[in-house]
N, C-alpha and C positions, 0 to 999 in steps of 0.2 A: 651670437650675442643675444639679448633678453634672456628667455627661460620656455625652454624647452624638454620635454620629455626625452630620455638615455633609453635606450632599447634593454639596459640592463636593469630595471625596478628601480628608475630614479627619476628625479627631475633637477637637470643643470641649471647653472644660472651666472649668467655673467655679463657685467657692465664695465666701464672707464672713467675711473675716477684715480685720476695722478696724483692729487692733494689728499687723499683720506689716509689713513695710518692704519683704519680698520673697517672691515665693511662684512654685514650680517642683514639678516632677510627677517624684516619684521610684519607680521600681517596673521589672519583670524587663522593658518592653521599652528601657530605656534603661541596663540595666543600674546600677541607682539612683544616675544620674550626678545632683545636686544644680542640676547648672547648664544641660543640655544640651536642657531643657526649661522655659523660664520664661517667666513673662509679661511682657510687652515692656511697656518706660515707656509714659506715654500713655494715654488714655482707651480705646484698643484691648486693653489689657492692664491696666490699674488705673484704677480711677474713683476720686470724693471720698468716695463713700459707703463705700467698704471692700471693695469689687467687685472679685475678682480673676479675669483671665480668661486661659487658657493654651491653646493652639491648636496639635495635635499632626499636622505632616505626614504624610499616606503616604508611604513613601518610592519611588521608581522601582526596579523591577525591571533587571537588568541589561540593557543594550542598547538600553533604551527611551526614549524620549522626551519632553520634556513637551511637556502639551497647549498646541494652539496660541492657546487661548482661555481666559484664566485665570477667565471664570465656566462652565467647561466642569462641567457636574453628571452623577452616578451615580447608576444607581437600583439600588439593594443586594439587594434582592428579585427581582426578576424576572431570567434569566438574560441576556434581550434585552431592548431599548428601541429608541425610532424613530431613534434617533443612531447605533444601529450597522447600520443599512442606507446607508451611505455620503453622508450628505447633507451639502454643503457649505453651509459655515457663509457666507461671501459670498453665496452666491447665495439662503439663505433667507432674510438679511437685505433682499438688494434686494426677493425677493417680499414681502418682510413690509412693504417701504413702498410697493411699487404695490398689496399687494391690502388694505391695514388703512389706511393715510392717503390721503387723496383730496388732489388736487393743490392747492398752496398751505400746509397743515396741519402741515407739520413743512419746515425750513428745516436746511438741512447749518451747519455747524461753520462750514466756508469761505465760504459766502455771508454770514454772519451777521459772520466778518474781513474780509468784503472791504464791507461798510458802516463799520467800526471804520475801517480805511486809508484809505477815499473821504474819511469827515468829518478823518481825521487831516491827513491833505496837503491839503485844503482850507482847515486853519484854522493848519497851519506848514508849510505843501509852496513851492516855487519862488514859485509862483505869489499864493502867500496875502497880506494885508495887509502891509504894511511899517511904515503909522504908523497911528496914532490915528482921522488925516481916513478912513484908505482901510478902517479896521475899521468905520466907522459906528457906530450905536447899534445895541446888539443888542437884539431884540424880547424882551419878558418871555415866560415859562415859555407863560401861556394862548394868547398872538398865536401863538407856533412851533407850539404844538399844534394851535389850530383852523386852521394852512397848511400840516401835514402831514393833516389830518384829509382838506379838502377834495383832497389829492392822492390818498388812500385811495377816495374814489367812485368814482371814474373808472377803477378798476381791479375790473374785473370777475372776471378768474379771480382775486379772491383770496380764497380759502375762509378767512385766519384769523378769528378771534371777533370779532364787532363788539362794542366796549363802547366808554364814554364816562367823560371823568374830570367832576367837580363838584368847585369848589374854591368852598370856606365862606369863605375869606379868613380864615380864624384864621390865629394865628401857628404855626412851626414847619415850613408848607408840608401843615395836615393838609388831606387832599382824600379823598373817595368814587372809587371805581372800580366803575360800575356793568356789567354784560351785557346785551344784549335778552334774550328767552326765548328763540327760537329759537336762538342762537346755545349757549345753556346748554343746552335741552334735546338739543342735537343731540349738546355732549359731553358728557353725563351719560349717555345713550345707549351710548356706543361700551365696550364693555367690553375687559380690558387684554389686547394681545396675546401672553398668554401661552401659546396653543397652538402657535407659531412655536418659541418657547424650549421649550418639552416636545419638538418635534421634535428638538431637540440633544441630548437627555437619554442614554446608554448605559447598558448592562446591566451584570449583576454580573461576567458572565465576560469585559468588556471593563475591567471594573474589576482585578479577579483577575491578569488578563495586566500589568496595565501596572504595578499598583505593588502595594507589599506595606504591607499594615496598619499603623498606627503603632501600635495597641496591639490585643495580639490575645485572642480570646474565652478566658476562665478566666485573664487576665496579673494579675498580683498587683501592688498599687500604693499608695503613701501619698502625701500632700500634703507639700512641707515649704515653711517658713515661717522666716523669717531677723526676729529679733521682737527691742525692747528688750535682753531678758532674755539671749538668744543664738538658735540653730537649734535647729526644733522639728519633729520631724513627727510627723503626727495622720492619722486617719484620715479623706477625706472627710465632713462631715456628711451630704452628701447621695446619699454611697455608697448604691448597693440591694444588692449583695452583700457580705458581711464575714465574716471570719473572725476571731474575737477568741483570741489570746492559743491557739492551735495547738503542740501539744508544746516548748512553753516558746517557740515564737518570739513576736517581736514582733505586734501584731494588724496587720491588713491591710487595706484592701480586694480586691474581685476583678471585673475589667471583663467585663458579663454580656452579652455580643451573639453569642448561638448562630447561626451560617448559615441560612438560611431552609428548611432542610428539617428542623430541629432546634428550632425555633421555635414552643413550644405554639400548639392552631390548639384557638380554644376551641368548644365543639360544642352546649353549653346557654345557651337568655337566659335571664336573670334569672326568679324564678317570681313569680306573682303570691298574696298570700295574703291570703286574705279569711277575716274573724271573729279571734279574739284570736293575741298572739301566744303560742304553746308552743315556749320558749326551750328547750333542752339544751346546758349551759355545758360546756365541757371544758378537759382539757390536753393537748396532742398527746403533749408526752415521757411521759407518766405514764399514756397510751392503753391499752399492752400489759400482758399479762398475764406477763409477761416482766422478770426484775429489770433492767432496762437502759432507753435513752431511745431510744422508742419514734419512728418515722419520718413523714412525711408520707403515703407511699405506705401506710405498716401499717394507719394512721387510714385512709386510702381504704377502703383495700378490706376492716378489719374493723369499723370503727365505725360509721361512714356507715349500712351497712344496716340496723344495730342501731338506729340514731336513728332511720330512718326507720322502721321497727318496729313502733318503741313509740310512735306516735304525733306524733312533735315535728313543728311546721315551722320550726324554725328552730335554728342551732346559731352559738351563742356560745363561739368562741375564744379561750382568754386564753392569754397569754405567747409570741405569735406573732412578736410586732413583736423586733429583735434585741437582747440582755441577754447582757453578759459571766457574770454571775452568779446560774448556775443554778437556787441556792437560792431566788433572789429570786422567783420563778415569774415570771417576765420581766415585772417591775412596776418596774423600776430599770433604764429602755429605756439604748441607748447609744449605736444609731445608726436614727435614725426612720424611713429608706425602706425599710429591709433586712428581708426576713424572718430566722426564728433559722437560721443554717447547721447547725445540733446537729439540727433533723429533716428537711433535707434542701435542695435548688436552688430559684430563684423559679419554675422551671418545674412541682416537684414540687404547691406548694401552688395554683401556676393549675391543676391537674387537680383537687387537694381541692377546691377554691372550686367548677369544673366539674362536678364529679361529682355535689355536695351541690346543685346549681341542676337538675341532671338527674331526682335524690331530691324535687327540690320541697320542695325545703331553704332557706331563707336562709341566707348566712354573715354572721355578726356579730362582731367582733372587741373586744376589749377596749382601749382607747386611753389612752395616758397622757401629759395634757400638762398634766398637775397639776405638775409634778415629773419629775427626769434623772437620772441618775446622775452618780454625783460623782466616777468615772473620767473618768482624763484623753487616756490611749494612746489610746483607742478611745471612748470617749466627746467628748461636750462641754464638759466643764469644761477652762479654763484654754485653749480651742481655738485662739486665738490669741497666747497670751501672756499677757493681761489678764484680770480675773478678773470682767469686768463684758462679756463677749463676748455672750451669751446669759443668762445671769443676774443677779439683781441683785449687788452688792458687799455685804461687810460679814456682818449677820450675817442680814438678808433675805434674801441669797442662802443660805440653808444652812435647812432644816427643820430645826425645833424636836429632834425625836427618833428620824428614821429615816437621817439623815447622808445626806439628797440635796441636790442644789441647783434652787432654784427659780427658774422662767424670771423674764425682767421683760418682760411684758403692753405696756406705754406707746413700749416700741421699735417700729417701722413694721419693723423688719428681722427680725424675732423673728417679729412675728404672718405675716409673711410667709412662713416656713418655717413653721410651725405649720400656716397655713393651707391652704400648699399641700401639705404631708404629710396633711391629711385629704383634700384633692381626687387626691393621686396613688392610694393604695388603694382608693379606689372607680374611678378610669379603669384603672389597671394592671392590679387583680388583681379587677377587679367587685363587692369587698366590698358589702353591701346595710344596713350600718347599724355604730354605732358604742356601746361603752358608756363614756361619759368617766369614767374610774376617779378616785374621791377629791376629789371637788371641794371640799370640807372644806376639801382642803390649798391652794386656789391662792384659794380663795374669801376667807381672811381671813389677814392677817398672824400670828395666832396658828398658824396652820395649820388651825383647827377645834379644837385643844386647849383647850375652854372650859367651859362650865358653859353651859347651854344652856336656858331654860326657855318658849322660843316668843314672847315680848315682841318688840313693832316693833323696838325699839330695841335689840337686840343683831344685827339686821341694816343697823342704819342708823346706824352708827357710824365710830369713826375707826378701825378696826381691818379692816373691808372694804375690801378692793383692787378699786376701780372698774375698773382698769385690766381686771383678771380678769374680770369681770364683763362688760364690753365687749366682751371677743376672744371670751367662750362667746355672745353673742349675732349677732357676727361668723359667728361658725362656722357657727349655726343658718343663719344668712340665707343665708351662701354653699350651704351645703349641700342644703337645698333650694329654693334657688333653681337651682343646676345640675345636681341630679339629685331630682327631686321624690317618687320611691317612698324615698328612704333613711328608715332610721329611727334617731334617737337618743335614746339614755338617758343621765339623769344619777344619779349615783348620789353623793350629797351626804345625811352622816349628819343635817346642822342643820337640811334642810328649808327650804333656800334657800326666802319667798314666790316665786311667779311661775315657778317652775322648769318649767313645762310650758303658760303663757300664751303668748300669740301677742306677737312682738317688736312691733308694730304697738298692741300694750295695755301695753307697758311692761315683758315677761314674757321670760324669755330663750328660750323657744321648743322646749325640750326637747318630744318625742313624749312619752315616758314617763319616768315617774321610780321608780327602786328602793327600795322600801321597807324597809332596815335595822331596824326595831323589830322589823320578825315575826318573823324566825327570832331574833334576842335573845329576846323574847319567850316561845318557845317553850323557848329550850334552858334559861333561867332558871326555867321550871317544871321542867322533866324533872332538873335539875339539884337544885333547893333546894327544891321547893313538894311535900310530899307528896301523889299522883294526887288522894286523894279532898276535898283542899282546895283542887284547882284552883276560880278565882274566870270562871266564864261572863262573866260583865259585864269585868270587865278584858280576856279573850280579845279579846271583842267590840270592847272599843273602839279595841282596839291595828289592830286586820282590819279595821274599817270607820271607821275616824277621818277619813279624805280619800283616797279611793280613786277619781278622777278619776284618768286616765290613769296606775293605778297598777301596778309591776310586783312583784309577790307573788313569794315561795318560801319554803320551807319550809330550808332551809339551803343554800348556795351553799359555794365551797370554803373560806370561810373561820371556817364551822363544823364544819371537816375537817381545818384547817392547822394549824398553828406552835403543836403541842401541844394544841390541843384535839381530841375526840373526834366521831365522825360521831355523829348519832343514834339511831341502830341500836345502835352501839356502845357508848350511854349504858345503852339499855333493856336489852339483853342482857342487860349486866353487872351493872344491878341490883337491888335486892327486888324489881323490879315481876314478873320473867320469870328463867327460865335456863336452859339450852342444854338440848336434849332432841331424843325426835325430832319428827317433823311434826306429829303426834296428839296432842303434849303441850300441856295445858290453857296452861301459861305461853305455850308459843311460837306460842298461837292468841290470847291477849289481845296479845302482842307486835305481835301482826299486826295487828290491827284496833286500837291506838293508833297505830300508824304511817301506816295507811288513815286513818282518820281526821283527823286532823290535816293531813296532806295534802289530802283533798277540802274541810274548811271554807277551809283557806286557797286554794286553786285558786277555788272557787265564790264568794269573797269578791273576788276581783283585781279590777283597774280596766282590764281590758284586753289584760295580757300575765301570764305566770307563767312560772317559772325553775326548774332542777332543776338540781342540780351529777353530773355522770359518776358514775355507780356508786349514786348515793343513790335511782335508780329500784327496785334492787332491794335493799335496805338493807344497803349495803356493808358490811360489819364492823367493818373499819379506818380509822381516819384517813388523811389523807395525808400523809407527810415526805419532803421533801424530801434527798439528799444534804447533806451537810452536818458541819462538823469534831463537833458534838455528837454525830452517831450514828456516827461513823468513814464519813461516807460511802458507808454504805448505801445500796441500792436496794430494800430489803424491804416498806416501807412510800410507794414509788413506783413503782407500779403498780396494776391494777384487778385484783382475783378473779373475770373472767368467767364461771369455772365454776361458781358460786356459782348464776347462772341458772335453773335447773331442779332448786333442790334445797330442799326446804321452807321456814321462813318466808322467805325470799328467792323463790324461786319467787311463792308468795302476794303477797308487796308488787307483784311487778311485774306480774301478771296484774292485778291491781288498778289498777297505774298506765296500763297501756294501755289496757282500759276508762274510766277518767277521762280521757283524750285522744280515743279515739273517739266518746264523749259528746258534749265537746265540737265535735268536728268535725262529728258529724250535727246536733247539738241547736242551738252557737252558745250556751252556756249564761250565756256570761259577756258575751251582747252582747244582750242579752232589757232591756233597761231599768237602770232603775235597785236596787240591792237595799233591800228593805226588814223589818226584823227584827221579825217580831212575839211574839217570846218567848225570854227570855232568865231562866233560872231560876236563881241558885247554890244552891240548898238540894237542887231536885233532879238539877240538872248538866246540863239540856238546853236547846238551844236550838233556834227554826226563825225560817226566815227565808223569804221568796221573791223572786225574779228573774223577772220575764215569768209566764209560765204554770209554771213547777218551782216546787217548796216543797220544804227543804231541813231535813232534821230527825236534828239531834245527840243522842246521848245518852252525855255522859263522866261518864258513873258506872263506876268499875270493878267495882262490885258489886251493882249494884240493875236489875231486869230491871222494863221497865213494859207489863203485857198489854194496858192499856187508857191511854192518854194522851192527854190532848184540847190538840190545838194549833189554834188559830187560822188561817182564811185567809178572804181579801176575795171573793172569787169563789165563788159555789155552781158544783159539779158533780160532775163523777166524774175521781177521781185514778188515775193508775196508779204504781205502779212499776217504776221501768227502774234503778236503782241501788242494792244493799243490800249492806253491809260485811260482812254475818253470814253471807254464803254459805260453804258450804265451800270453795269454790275460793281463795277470798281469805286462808282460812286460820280463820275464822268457824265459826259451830257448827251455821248450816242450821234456825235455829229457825221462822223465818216457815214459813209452808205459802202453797203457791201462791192457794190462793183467798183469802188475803191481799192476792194483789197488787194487787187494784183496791179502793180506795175513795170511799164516796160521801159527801158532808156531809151537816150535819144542821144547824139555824139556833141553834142554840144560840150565844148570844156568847160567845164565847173573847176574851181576848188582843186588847179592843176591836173586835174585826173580827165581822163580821154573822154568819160562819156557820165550823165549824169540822169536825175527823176525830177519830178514834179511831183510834190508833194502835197498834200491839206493835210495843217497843222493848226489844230486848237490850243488855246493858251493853256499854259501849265501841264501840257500832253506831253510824252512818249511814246515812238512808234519802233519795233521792231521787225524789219524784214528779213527774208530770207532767199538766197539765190536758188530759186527754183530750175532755170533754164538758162544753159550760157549759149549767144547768138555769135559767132564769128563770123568775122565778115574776111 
């Protein structure tokens, strides 16, 4: 599908458009002549299914010739091939039948008419019967074959296949046609002789000479379509490069075939990462510190390092895939193959994708086939004329309340581009995993717009679209079945059952799945719950409710977008803290609720955890988008890098890298199962353990505890390797080091056999570790 180079001096080209009558390739190399380029009647150019196929000559160069063999093939790459050291095409053919067929085994054209002529004038030639008496009876089907059979013995050079027919005597003439073995094994054996035909093959500069491109690298091009309605031209769907809607001109596609010295030459495989995943979501355009929309190449070379930093291996791209509208943070796609041209060539983002697998980075993009954009130019609505092309009709087609249009799943031709739009990003550009945005919306006819209270039976209703349901299990299956390291997430607010079971249990087979309640969670206390009535037990059960392959964060961008404020931003701003310098009492409690809250939810995950750009070091600001509300500013689209190395910002993210390096030595989130043995709301603390760590909260904003006895299963001696209250974190430094080790005592705590004695300062977390086990 799209348009691709023919190995024979051409360029293919083919789309699906059910409703068009007539479809031709308009753009700068045919000077967008409407007709001068169209698909020819017939199954070679239009199929029943809505197959449209247009087939673009090179054209000859002056003086030149065509070739004298019209499967005469190019090879584009390389500047030579074995076809341009002079080899004739006659004489490789004869070697091709004395040195690949043994005699007997292939029979010419003319021998094969000259038995046709023998039996023709045998049976009306001069010589042939005249009546009735002189034709005899002619022998049935079986008698002629077993007295050619025995004339076949008796001819010894003749190498073709022995087989035998078996006639059952049923009606219609059905009969067996069996082979001996020998005669199958011999040509199952012979493999095709395609090394003769590569000998024909030429190079690029024998290509170059002889004819001129039919469409050339960077030529600009649309589809048009002669439709019910009238003529229509769209923009390829399965364009990969586009330009939407360019200083008021119309959008485009753009044909991406760089000459072979211009042709990313990728330099990194895939990394392999072992222990949980540490996501770092971003925005490419929103990267720089710069009010303007930031590049591919900027991201390379200033972000990449930063991520790899601060600990992440893995870095989740959103808004990548192509979106006319900017505001939308490329969540309102428009055309599925194309990277965004606003930050740069498909060649720019195969070096990001590169460089981040060189960092020992995964790249994870954001994917949306919940829902399209409901452009038409440059989109796929309305693509062919009809309004049920890709979508459903009516009011199905059209989401409840963000004005897009929703695919229809039950089409074979739909899941077909779906399908193969997630298998192209992983072979094109080596993506390593995917996050299916919003499945809310494609999951149920309301869209997810519902009242939700976990019952079977608001999942098993007439209001689920099975159809949806079966292309997301589609997806899994193809997915890792043809590339078995990828990883996918769903990220579905109702908590679809089954969303990370194996398709094999009935399950749709997602890796991991996004947990939506936490950062809700969160920002609904920082928001309305005053600190010192936060409720432990609620925290707790929101973190650890069903944390099987579950993917944790603390706010992602969309507790930063469309009017809401970052978290940082909340605290700042108010009673709890207020701007000061680094030394100020507020902007050290600021710090350690921030650390906090971050580590219970990190240590809590099911596997993976997620951090949104800038929120490692508590951005200040929300994100906005351009947009008619703020007159299309860029103030509040961009990151405050500088922000960095300058107190409580400085503190959060010394803290965060720490939490990442933890991780990566300790594997802290991959030690077992977690289990909490103390969960206090009166005096606000909690601890839990994972493997050998034991993990102990204290969000009290005001009450310091010298002595606190928590519970653990295990006697021995604990150390600590993790304490929020440091000064560096931005903390008060109250532990003393011969604090860090401690030993139990048998006292029952918190049902467990033996327990510690703790010193806990307000707003602190402490992590230990089971250094030595005592049995007694």
């Amino acid at each position: 599908m799209g348009m691709h180079r023919h190995r024979q001096h051409r360029v293919d080209f083919m789309d699906w458009a059910p409703g068009a009558r007539y479809c031709s390739l308009v753009g700068d190399f045919n000077e967008w002549s409407a007709t001068e380029n169209c698909a020819r009647e017939g199954h070679l150019g239009h199929d029943d299914f809505g197959y449209w196929s247009v087939v673009l000559e090179d054209k000859l160069r002056e003086g030149q010739e065509p070739d004298e063999y019209f499967f005469q093939e190019y090879n584009y790459v390389d500047d030579y091939d074995k076809g341009d050291n002079g080899i004739d095409a006659e004489d490789l053919i004869r070697r091709m039948n004395e040195e690949y067929w043994e005699p007997g085994e292939v029979t010419s054209r003319k021998s094969q008419m000259e038995k046709v002529a023998k039996l023709y004038e045998q049976m009306f030639g001069p010589n042939s019967p005249q009546t009735e008496e002189e034709l005899d009876e002619i022998p049935d089907a079986e008698t002629r074959y077993n007295n050619w059979k025995a004339t076949q013995k008796d001819g010894l050079s003749n190498s073709s296949p022995s087989y035998d027919i078996i006639d059952t005597g049923q009606e219609f003439d059905i009969f067996n046609v069996v082979t001996d073995r020998a005669s199958f094994e011999k040509f199952q054996a012979k493999a095709p002789p395609l090394a003769y035909w590569v000998e024909m093959r030429k190079g690029r500069k024998a290509w170059i000479e002889k004819y001129v491109p039919a469409i050339s690298h960077k030529d600009k091009y649309r589809v048009y379509f002669n439709t019910p309605d009238g003529a229509l031209e769209r923009v390829p769907a399965w364009a990969t490069y586009v330009l939407p809607d360019v200083e008021g001109m119309q959008s485009y596609a753009v044909h991406w075939e760089p000459p072979p010295e211009e042709i990313y030459k990728w330099r990194y495989g895939r990394p392999r990462v072992k222990g949980s995943l540490r996501i770092y979501e971003c925005h490419v355009g929103i990267s720089g510190s710069e009010q303007k929309i930031s590049s591919f190449q900027e991201f390379t070379s200033n972000v990449l390092p930063h991520i790899k930093d601060a600990g992440y291996n893995a870095v989740q791209i959103i808004g990548v895939v192509e979106h006319k509208d900017y505001s939308s943070v490329g969540y309102k796609v428009t055309n599925y193959f194309a990277v965004s041209s606003r930050f740069g060539t498909p060649d720019d983002f195969k070096k990001l994708v590169d460089e981040a697998h060189g960092h020992g980075l995964l790249v994870l993009i954001d994917i949306v086939h919940s829902y399209a954009s409901a452009e038409e130019m440059v989109g796929l609505s309305l693509f062919d004329g009809s309004n049920d092309c890709y979508f459903h009709s009516g009011k199905r087609g059209h989401h409840k309340y963000w004005g897009t249009r929703m695919f229809k799943y039950d089409d074979v031709d739909v899941l077909h581009f779906l399908l193969s739009n997630l298998n192209w990003w992983v072979t094109e550009y080596h993506i390593d995993g995917f996050q299916f945005h919003s499945l809310s919306s494609m999951l149920y006819t309301h869209n997810g717009f519902s009242t939700f209270t976990g019952a079977i039976e608001e999942y098993c209703n007439q209001y689920v679209d099975k159809d949806a349901l079966i292309y997301l299990i589609l997806a899994n299956e193809m997915l890792h079945e043809l590339h078995p390291d990828i990883i996918t997430i769903a990220e579905d607010a109702t908590y679809y059952p089954g969303l990370c079971e194996p398709t094999t249990q009935g399950g749709l087979g997602f890796d991991y799945w996004a947990n939506l309640s936490i950062p809700e969670m969160w920002l609904w206390h920082l928001e309305n719950v005053p600190e010192r009535d936060w409720s432990m037990n609620k925290i707790m059960k929101v973190l650890i409710s069903s944390n099987h392959n579950m993917l944790s964060y603390v706010e992602n961008h969309n507790q930063s977008i469309s009017g809401r404020k970052s978290f940082a931003e909340i605290i700042l701003n108010s009673g709890m803290c207020s701007s000061g310098s680094p030394n100020d009492d507020s902007i050290s409690r600021a710090s350690s609720l921030l650390n906090i809250i971050k580590l219970i939810t990190f240590t809590t995950n099911g596997g993976a955890y997620l951090n949104f750009m800038g929120n490692e070091f508590a951005h200040p600001k929300r994100v906005e988008f351009p947009m008619s509300s703020n007159d299309y500013s860029f103030q509040l689209a961009c990151r405050k890098w500088e922000l960095l190395d300058k107190g409580v910002h400085k503190h959060v993210f010394s803290f965060e890298k720490d939490i990442m390096s933890l991780d990566e030595n300790e594997r802290i989130t991959k030690r077992g199962s977690l289990s909490v043995h103390h969960c206090d709301d009166t005096s606000m603390v909690i601890s839990f353990t994972r493997g050998p760590f034991l993990f102990v909260f204290n969000f009290n904003p005001e009450v310091s505890y010298d002595l606190y006895r928590v519970g653990v299963d295990e006697a021995g001696e604990y150390q600590l390797i993790l304490n929020t209250d440091e000064t560096k974190y931005g903390g008060h430094g109250e532990l003393k080091s011969s604090q860090y080790m401690k030993k139990t005592s048998d006292k029952r705590v918190d049902g467990c056999r033996n327990s510690l004695e703790l010193a806990l300062s307000s707003r602190s977390a402490q992590v230990y570790k089971l250094v030595r086990i005592l049995r007694i």
